[in-house]
N, C-alpha and C positions, 0 to 999 in steps of 0.2 A: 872468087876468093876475097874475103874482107880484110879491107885494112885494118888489122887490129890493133899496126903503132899509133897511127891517127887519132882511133877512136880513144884508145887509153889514153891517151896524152891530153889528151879534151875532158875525159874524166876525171886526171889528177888536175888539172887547170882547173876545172869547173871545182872538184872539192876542195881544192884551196880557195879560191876565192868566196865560197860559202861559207865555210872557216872562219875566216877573215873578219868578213863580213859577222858573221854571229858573236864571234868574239869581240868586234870595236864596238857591236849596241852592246853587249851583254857587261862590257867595263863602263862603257859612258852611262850604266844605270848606277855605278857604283856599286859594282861587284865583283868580287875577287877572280882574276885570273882562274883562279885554281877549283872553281866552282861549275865551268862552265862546261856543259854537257850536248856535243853536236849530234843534230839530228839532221840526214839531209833531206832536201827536197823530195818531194814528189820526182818532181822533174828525174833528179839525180837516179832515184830507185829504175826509174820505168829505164832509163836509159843501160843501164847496169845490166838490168832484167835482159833487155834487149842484147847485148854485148855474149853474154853469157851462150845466148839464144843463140850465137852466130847470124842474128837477124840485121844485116848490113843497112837494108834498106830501110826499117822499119826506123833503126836507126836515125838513118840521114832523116829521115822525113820527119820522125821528132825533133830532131836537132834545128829541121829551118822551123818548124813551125809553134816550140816552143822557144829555141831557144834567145830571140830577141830578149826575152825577159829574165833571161836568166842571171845571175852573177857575173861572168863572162862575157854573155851575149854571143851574137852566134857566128 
């Protein structure tokens, strides 16, 4: 059975902090709040994809093995 509170919780974590994240470079170019258009990760997608999948494991094992680098980290 997968945990799927975990994993959601890890995905609304991770897309906010991608958010975040694209939002503070996308002002500090000097540009409007209101402009700014998110796109997520790679990462994020494959993760999603995975989730959807009911694929637990495939899951976890993206998560250690990408997610050092991610917005979050892992």
């Amino acid at each position: 059975m997968c945990n799927w509170s975990a994993m959601q919780s890890y995905l609304s974590r991770l897309g906010s902090a991608e958010y975040g994240a694209g939002m503070r470079a996308h002002v500090k170019r000097g540009r409007k709040p209101s402009t700014y258009r998110h796109n997520p990760s790679q990462y994020h997608r494959d993760l999603v994809k995975l989730l959807g999948e009911g694929d637990e494991r495939g899951f976890k094992a993206l998560k250690m093995t990408g997610g050092y680098a991610s917005a979050v980290g892992a």
